[in-house]
N, CA, C and O atoms as a DFTB+ gen file, in Angstrom:
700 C
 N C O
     1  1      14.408      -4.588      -9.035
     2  2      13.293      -5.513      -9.035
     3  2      12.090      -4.829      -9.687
     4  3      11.901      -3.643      -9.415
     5  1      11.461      -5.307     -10.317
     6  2      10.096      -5.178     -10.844
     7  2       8.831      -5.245      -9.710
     8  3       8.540      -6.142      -8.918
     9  1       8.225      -3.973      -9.953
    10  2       7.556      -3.751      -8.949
    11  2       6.219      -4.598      -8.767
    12  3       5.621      -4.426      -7.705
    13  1       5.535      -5.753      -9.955
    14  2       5.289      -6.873      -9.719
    15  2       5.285      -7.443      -9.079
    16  3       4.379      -7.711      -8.289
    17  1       7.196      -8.218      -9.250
    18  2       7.250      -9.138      -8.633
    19  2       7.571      -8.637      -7.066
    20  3       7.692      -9.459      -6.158
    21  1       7.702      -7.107      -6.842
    22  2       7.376      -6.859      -5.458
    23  2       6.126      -7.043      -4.664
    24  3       6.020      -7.099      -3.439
    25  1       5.241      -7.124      -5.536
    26  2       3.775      -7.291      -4.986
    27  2       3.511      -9.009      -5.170
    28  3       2.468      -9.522      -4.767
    29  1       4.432      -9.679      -5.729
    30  2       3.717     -11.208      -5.713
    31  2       4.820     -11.576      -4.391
    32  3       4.567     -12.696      -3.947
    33  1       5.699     -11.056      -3.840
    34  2       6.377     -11.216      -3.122
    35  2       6.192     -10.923      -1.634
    36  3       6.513     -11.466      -0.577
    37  1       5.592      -9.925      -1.982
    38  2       4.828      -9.558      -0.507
    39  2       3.275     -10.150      -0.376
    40  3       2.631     -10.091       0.672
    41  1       2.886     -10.607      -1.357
    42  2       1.844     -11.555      -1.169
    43  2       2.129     -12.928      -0.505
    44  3       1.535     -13.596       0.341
    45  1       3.393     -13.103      -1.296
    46  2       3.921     -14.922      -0.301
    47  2       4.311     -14.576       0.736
    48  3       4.160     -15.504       1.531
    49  1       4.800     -13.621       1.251
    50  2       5.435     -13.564       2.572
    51  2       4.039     -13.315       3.280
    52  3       3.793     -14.181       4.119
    53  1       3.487     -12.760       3.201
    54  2       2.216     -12.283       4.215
    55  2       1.082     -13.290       4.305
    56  3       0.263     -13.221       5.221
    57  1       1.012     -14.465       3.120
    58  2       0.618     -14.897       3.364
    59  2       1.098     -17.051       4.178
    60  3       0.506     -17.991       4.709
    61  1       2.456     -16.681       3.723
    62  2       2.950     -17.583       5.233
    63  2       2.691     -16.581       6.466
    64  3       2.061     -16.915       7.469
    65  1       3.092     -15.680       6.322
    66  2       3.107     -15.562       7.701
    67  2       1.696     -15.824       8.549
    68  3       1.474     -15.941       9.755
    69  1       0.722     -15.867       7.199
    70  2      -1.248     -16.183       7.990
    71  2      -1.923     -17.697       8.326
    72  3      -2.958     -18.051       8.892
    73  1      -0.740     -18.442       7.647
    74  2      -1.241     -20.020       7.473
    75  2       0.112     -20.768       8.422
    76  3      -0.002     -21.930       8.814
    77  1       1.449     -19.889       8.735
    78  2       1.888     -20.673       9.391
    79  2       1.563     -20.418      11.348
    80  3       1.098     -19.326      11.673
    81  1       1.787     -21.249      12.233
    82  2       1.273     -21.174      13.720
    83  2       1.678     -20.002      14.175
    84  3       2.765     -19.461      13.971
    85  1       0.393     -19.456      15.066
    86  2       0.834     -17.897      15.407
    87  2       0.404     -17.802      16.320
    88  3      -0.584     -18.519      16.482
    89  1       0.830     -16.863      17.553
    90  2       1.013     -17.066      18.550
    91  2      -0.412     -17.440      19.036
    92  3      -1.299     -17.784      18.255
    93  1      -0.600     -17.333      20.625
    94  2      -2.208     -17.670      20.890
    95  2      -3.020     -16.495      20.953
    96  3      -4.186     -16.394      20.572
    97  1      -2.385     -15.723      21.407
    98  2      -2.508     -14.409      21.690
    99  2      -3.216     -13.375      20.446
   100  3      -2.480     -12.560      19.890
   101  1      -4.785     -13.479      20.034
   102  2      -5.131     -12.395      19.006
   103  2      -4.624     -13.044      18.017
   104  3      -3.912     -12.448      17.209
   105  1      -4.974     -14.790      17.851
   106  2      -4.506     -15.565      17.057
   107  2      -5.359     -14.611      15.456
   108  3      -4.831     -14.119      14.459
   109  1      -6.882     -14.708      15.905
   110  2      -7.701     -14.574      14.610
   111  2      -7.187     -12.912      14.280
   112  3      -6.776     -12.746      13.132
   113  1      -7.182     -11.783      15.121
   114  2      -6.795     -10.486      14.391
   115  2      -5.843     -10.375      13.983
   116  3      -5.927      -9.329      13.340
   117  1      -4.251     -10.992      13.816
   118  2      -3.293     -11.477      13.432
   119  2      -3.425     -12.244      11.918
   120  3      -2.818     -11.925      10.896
   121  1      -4.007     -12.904      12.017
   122  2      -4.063     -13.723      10.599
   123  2      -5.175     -13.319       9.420
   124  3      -5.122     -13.691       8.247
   125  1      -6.328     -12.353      10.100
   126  2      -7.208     -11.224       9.647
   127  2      -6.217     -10.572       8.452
   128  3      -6.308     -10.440       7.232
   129  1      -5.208     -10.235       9.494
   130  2      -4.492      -8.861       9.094
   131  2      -3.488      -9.192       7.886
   132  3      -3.071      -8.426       7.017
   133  1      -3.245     -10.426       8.065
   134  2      -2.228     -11.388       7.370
   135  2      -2.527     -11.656       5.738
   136  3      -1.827     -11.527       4.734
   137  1      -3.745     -12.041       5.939
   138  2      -4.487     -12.748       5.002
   139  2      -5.069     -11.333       3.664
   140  3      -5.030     -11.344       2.434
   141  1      -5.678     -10.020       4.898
   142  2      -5.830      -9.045       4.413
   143  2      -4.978      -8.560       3.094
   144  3      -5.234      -8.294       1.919
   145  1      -3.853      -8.592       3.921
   146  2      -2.474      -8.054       3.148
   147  2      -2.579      -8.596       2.248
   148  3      -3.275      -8.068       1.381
   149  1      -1.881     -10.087       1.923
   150  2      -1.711     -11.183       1.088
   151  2      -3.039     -10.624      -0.081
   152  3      -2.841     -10.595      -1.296
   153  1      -3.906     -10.354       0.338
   154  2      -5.111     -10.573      -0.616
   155  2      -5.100      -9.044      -1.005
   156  3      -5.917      -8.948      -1.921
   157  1      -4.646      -8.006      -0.784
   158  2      -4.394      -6.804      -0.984
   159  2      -3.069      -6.309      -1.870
   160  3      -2.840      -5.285      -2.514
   161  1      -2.238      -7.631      -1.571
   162  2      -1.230      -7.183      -2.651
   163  2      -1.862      -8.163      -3.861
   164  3      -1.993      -7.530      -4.909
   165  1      -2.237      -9.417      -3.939
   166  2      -2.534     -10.281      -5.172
   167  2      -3.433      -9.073      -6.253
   168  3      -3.480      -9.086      -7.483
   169  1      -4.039      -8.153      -5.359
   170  2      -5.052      -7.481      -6.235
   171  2      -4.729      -6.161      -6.999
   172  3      -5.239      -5.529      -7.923
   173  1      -3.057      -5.975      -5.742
   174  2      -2.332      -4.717      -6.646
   175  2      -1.669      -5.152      -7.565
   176  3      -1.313      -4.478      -8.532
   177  1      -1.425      -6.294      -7.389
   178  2      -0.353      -7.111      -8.527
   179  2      -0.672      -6.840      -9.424
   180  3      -0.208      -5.878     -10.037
   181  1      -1.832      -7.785      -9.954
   182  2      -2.905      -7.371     -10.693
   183  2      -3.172      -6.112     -11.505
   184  3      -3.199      -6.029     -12.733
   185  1      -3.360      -5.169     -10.631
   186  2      -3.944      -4.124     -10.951
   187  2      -2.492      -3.219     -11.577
   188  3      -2.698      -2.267     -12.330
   189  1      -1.197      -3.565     -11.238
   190  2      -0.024      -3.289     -11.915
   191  2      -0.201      -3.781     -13.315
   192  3      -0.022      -3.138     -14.349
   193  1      -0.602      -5.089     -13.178
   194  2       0.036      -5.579     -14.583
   195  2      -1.516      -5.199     -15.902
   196  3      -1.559      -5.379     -17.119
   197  1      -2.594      -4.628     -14.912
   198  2      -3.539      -4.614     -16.180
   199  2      -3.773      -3.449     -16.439
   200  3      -4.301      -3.242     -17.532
   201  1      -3.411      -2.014     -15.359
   202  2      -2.989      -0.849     -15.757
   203  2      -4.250      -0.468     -15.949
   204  3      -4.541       0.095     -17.004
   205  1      -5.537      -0.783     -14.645
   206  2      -6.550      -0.581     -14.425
   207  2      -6.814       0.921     -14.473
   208  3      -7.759       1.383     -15.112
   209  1      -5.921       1.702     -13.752
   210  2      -5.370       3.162     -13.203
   211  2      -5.723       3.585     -14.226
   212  3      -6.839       4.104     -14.248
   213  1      -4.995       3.541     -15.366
   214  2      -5.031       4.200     -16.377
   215  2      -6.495       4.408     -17.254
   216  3      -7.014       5.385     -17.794
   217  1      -6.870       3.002     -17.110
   218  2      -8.650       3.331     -17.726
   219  2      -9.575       3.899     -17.025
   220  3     -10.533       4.391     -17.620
   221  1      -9.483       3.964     -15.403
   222  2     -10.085       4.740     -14.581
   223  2      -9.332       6.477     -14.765
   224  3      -9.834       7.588     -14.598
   225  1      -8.745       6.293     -14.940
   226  2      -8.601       8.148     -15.146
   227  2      -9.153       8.804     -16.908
   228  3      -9.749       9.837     -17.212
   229  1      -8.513       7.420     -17.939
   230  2      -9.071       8.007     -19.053
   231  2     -10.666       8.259     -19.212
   232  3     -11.095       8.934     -20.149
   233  1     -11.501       7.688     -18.260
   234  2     -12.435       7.437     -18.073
   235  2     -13.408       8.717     -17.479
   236  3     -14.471       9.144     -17.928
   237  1     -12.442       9.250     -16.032
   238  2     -12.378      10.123     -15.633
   239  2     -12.517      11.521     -16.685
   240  3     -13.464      12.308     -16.701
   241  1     -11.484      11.558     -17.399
   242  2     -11.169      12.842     -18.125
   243  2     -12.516      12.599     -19.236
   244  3     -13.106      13.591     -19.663
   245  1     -12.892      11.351     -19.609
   246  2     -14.015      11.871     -20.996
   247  2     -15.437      12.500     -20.042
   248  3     -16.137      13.455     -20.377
   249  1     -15.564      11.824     -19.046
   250  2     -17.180      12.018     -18.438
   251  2     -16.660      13.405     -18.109
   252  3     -17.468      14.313     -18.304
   253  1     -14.935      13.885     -17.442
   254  2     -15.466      15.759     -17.069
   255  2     -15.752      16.536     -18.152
   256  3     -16.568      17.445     -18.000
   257  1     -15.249      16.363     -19.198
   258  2     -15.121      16.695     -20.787
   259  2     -16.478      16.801     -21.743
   260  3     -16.818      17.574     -22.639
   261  1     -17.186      15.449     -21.003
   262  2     -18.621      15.542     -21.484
   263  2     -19.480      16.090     -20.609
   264  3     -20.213      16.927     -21.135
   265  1     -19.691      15.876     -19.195
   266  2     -20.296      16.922     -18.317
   267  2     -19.814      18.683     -18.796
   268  3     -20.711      19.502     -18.999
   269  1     -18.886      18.933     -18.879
   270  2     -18.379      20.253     -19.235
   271  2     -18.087      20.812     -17.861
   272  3     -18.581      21.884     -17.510
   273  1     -17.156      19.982     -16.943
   274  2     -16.730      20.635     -16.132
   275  2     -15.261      20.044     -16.074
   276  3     -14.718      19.958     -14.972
   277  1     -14.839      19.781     -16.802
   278  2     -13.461      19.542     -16.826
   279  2     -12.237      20.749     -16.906
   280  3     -11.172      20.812     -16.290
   281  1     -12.868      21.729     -17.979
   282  2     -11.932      23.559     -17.167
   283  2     -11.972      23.296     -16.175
   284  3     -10.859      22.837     -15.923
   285  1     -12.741      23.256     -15.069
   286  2     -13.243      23.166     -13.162
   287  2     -12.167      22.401     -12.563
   288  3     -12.213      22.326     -11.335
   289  1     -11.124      21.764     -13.205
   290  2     -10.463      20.176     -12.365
   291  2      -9.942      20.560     -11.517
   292  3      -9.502      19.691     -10.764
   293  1      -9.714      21.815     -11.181
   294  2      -8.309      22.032     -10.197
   295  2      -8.560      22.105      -9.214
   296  3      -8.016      21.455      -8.321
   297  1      -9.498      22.948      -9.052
   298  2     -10.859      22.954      -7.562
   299  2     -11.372      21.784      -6.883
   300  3     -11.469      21.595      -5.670
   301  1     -11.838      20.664      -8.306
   302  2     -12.110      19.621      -7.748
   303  2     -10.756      18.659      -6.764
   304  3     -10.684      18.209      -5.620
   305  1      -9.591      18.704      -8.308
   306  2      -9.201      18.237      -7.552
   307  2      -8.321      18.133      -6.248
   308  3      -7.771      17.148      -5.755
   309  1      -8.358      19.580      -5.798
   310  2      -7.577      19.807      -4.322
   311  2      -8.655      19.322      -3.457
   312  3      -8.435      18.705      -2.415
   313  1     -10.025      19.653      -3.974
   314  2     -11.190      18.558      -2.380
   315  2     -10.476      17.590      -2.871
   316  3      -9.550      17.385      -2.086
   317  1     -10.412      16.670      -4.040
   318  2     -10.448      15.117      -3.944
   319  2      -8.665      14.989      -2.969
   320  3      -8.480      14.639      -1.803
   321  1      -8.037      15.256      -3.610
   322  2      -6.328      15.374      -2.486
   323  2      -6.643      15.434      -0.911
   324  3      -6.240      14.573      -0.129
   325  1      -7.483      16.661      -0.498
   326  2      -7.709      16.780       1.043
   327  2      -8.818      15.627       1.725
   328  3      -8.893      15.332       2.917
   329  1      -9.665      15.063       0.575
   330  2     -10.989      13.973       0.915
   331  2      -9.713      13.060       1.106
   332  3      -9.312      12.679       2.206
   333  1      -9.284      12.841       0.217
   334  2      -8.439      11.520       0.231
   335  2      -7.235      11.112       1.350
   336  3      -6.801      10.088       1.877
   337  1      -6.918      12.874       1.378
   338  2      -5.611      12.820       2.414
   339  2      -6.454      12.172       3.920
   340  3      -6.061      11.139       4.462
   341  1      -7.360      12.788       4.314
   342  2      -8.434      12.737       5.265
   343  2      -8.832      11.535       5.626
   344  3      -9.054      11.076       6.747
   345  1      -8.935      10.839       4.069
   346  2      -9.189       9.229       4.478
   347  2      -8.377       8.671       4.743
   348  3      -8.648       7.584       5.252
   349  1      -7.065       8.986       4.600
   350  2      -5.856       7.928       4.543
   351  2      -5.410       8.172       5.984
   352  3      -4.899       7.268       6.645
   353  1      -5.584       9.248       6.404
   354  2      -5.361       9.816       7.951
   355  2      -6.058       8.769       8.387
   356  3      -5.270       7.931       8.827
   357  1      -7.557       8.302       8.502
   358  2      -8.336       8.152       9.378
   359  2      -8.541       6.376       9.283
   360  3      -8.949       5.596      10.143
   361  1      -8.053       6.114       7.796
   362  2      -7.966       4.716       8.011
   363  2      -6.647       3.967       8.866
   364  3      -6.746       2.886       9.447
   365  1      -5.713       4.596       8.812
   366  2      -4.650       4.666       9.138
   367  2      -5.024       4.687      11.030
   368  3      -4.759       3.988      12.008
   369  1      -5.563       5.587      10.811
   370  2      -5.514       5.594      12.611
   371  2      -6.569       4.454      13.311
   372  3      -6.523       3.970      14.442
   373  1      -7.603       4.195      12.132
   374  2      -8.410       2.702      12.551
   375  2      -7.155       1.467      12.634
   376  3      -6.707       0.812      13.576
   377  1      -6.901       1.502      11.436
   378  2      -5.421       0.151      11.656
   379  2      -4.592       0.145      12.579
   380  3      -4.000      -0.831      13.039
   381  1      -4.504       1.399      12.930
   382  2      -3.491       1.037      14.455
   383  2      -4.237       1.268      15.550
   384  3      -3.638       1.316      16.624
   385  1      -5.524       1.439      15.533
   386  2      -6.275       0.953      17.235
   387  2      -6.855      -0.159      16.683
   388  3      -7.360      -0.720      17.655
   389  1      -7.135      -0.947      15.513
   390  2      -7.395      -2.269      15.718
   391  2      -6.368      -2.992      15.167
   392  3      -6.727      -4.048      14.646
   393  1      -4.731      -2.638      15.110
   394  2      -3.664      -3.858      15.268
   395  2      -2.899      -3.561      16.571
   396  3      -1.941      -4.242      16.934
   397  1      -3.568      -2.082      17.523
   398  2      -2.909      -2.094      18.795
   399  2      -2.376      -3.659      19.391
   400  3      -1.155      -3.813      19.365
   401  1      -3.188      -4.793      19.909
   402  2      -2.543      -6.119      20.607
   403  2      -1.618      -6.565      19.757
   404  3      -0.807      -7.184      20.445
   405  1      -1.218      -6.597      18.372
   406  2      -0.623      -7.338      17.898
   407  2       0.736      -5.928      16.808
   408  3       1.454      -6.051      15.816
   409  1       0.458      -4.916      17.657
   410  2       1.268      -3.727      16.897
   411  2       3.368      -4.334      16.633
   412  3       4.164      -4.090      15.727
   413  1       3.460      -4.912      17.559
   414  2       4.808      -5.614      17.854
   415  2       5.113      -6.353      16.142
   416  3       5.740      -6.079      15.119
   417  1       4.374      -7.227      16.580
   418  2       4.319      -8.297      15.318
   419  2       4.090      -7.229      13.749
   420  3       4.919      -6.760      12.970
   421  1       3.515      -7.201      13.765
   422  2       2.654      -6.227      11.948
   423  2       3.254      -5.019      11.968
   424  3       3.358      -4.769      10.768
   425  1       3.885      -3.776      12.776
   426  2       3.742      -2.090      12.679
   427  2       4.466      -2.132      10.886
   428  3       4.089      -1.669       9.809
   429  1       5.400      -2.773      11.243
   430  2       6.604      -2.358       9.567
   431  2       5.650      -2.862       8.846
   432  3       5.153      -1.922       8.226
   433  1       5.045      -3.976       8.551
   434  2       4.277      -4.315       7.573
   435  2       2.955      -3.187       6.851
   436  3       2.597      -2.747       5.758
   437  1       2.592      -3.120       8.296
   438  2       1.433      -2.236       8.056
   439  2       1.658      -0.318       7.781
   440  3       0.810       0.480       7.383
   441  1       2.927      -0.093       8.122
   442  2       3.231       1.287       7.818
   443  2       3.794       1.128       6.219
   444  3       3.800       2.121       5.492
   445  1       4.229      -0.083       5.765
   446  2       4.353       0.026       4.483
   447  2       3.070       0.045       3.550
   448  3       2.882       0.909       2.694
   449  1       2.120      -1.121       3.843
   450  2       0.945      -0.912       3.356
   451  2       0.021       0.510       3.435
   452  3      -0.865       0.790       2.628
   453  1       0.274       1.025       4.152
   454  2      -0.092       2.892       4.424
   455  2       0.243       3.420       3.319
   456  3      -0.399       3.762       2.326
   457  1       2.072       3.471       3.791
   458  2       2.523       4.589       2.525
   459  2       2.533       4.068       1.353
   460  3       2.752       4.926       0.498
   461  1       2.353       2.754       0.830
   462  2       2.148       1.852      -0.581
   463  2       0.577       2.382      -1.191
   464  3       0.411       2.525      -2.403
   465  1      -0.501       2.640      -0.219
   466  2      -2.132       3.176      -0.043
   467  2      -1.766       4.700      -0.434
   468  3      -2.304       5.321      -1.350
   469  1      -1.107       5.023       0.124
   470  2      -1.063       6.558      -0.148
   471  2      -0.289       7.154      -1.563
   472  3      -0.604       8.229      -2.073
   473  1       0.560       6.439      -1.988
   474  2       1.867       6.548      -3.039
   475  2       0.701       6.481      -3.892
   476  3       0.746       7.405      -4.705
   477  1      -0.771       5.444      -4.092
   478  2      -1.176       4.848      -4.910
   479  2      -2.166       5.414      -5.005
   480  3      -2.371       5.421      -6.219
   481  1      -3.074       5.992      -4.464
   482  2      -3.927       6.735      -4.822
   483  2      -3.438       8.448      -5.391
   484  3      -3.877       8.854      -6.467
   485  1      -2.487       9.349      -4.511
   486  2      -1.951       9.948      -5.013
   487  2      -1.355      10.073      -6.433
   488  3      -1.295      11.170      -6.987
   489  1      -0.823       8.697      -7.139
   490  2      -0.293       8.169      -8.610
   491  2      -1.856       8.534      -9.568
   492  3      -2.061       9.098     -10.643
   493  1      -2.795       7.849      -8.480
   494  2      -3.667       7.064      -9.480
   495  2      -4.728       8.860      -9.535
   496  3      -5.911       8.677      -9.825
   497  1      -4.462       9.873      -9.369
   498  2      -5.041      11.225      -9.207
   499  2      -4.432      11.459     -10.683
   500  3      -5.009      11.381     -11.767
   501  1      -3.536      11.667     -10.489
   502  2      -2.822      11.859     -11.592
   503  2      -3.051      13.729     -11.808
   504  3      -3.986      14.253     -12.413
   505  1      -2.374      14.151     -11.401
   506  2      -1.815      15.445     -11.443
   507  2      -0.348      16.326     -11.524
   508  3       0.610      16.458     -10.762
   509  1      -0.764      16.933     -13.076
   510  2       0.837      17.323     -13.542
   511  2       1.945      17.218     -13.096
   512  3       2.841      16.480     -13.507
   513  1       1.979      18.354     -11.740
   514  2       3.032      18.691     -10.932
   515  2       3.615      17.376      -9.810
   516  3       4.770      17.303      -9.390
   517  1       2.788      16.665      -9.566
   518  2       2.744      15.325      -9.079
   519  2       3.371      14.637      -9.845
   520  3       4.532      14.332      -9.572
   521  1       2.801      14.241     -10.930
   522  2       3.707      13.484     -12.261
   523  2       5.004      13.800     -12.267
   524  3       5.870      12.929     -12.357
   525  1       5.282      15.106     -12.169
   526  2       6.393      15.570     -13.412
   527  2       7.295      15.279     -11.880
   528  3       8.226      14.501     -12.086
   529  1       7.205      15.711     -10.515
   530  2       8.069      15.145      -9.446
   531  2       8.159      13.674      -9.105
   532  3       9.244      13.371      -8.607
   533  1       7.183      12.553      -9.264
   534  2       7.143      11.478      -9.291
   535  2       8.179      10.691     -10.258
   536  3       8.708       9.613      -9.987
   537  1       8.360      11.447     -11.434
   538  2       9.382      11.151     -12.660
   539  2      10.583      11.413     -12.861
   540  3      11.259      10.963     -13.786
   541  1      11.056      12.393     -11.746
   542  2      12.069      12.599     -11.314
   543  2      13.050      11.706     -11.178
   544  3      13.322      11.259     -10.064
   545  1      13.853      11.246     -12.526
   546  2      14.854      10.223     -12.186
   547  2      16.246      10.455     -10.757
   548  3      17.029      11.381     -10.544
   549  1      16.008       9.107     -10.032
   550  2      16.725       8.791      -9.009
   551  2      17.360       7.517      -9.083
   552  3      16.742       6.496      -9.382
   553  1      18.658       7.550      -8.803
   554  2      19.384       6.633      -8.858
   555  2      18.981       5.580      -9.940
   556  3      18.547       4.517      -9.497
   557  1      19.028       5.662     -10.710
   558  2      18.773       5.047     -12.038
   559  2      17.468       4.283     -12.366
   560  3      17.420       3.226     -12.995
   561  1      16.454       4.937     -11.873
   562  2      15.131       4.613     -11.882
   563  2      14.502       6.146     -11.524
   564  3      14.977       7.162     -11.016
   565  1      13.087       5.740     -12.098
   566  2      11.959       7.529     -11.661
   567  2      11.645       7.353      -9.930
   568  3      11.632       6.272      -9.341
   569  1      11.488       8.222      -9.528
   570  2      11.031       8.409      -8.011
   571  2      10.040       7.446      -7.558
   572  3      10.056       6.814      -6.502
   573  1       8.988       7.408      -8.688
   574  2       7.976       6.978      -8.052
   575  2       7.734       5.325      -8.393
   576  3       6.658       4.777      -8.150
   577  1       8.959       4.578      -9.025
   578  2       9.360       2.952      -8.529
   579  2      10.052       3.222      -7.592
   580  3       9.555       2.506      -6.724
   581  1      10.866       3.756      -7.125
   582  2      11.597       3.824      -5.772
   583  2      10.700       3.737      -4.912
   584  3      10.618       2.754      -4.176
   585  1       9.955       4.649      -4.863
   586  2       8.764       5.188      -3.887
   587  2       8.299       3.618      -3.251
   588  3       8.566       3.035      -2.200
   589  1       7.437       3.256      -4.507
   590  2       6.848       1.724      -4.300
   591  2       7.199       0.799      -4.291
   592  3       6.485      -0.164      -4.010
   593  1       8.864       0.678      -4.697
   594  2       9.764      -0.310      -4.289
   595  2       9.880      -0.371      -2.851
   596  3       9.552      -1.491      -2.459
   597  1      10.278       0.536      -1.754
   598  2      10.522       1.381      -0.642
   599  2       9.194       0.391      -0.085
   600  3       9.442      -0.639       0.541
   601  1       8.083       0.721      -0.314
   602  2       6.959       0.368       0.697
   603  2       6.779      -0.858       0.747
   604  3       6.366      -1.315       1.813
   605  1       7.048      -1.831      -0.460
   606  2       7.141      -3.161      -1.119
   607  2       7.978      -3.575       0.146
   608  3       7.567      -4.123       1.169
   609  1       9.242      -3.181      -0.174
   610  2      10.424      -3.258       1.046
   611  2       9.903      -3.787       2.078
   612  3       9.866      -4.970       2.416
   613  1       9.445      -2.743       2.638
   614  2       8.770      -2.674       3.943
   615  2       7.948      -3.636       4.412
   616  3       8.080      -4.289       5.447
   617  1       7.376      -3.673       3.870
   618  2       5.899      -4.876       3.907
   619  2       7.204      -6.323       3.626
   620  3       7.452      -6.998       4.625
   621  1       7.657      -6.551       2.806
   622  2       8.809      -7.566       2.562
   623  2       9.087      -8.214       3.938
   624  3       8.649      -9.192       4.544
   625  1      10.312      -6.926       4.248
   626  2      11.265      -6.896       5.350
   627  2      10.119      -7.153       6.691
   628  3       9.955      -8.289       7.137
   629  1       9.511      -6.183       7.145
   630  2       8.451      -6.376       8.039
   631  2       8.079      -8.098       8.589
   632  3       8.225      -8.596       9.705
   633  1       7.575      -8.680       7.357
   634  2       6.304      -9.707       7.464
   635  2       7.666     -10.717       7.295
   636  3       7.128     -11.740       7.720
   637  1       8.914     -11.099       7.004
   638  2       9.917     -11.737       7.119
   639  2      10.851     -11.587       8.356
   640  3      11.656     -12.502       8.535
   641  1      10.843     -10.570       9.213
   642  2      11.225     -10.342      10.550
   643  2      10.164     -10.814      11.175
   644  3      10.713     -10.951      12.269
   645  1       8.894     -11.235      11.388
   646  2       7.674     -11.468      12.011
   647  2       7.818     -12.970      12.018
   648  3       7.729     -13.592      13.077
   649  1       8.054     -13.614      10.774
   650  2       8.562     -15.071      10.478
   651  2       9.341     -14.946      11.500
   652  3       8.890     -14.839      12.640
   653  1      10.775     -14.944      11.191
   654  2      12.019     -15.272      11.314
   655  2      11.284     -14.878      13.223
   656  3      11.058     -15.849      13.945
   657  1      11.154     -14.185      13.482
   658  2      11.343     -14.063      15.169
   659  2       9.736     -15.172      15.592
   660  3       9.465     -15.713      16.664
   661  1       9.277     -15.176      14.829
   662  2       8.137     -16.113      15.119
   663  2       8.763     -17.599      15.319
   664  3       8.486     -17.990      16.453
   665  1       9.535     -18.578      14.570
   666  2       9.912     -19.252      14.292
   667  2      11.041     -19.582      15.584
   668  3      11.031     -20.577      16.308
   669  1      11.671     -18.823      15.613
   670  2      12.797     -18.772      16.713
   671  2      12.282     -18.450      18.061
   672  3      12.919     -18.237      19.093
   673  1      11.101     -18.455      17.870
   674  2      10.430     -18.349      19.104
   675  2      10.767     -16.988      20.285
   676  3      10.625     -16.864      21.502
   677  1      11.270     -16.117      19.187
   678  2      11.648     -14.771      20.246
   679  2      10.051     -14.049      20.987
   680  3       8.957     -14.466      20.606
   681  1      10.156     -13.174      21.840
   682  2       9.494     -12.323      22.087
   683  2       9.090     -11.211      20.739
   684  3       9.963     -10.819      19.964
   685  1       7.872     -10.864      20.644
   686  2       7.460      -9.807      19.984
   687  2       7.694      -8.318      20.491
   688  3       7.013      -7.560      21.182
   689  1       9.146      -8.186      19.759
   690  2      10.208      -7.064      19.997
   691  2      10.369      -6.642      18.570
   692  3      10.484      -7.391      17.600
   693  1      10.358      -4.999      18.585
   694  2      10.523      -4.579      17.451
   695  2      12.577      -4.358      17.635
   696  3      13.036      -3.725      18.586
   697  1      13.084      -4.716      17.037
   698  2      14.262      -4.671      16.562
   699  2      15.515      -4.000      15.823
   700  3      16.552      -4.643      15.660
């Protein structure tokens, strides 16, 4: 699959899952979270197909080049890796004390959207040794569509088990 149409895909699923009836229970932080998504993948979609990444880093490299600190990158960029790692820690741990009531329903969804956040800023750094392991052909594709196929997955599978047990009226049981 085209990692696109993984992101227009996890946009429709997440976003039935925000417009169709949900439980009563943390109706609005539920469909917050729903809607979030949905509107978080339409914008990666996007941002796949216009290859935004790429003008933000070429962008990147002329201003260090013209400042004259671009020799310097390596320094910088292990703060920017540990700033970033730091943030992804800490947003991460906000999303799960504010999807704690509704953790049953969303966790797969939202641990894919994590590691899909993390795959993607890490990509979008863009550093050699990173690259050259990211490119690492696997099973007949580079690592790093697997990678984001994988989280796509997730968020997929997730927010379509949330349906499907929503619908059937099960208990919010992870499975």
């Amino acid at each position: 699959m085209e990692p696109t149409a993984g992101y227009a895909l996890a946009a429709a699923a997440a976003l039935a899952a925000a417009v169709l009836p949900l439980p009563r229970r943390h109706r609005l932080r539920e469909r917050v979270f729903w809607i979030g998504l949905a509107l978080a993948m339409v914008l990666l979609g996007l941002n796949k197909q216009l290859d935004l990444q790429t003008a933000l880093t070429d962008i990147t490299r002329c201003v260090a080049i013209a400042e004259g600190w671009y020799d310097r990158r390596a320094g910088l960029q292990r703060g920017a890796v540990a700033a970033v790692a730091a943030g992804a820690l800490a947003v991460a741990a906000l999303l799960l004390i504010w999807l704690a009531p509704i953790l049953r329903r969303t966790a797969v969804p939202a641990l894919g959207f994590v590691l899909l956040m993390g795959f993607i800023v890490l990509r979008a750094m863009s550093f050699h040794k990173i690259d050259a392991l990211l490119g690492t052909p696997v099973l007949a594709t580079r690592a790093h569509r697997l990678i984001e196929l994988a989280a796509l997955a997730l968020i997929v599978l997730g927010t379509v088990a949330a349906l499907l047990r929503r619908s059937a009226g099960k208990p919010d049981r992870l499975q």
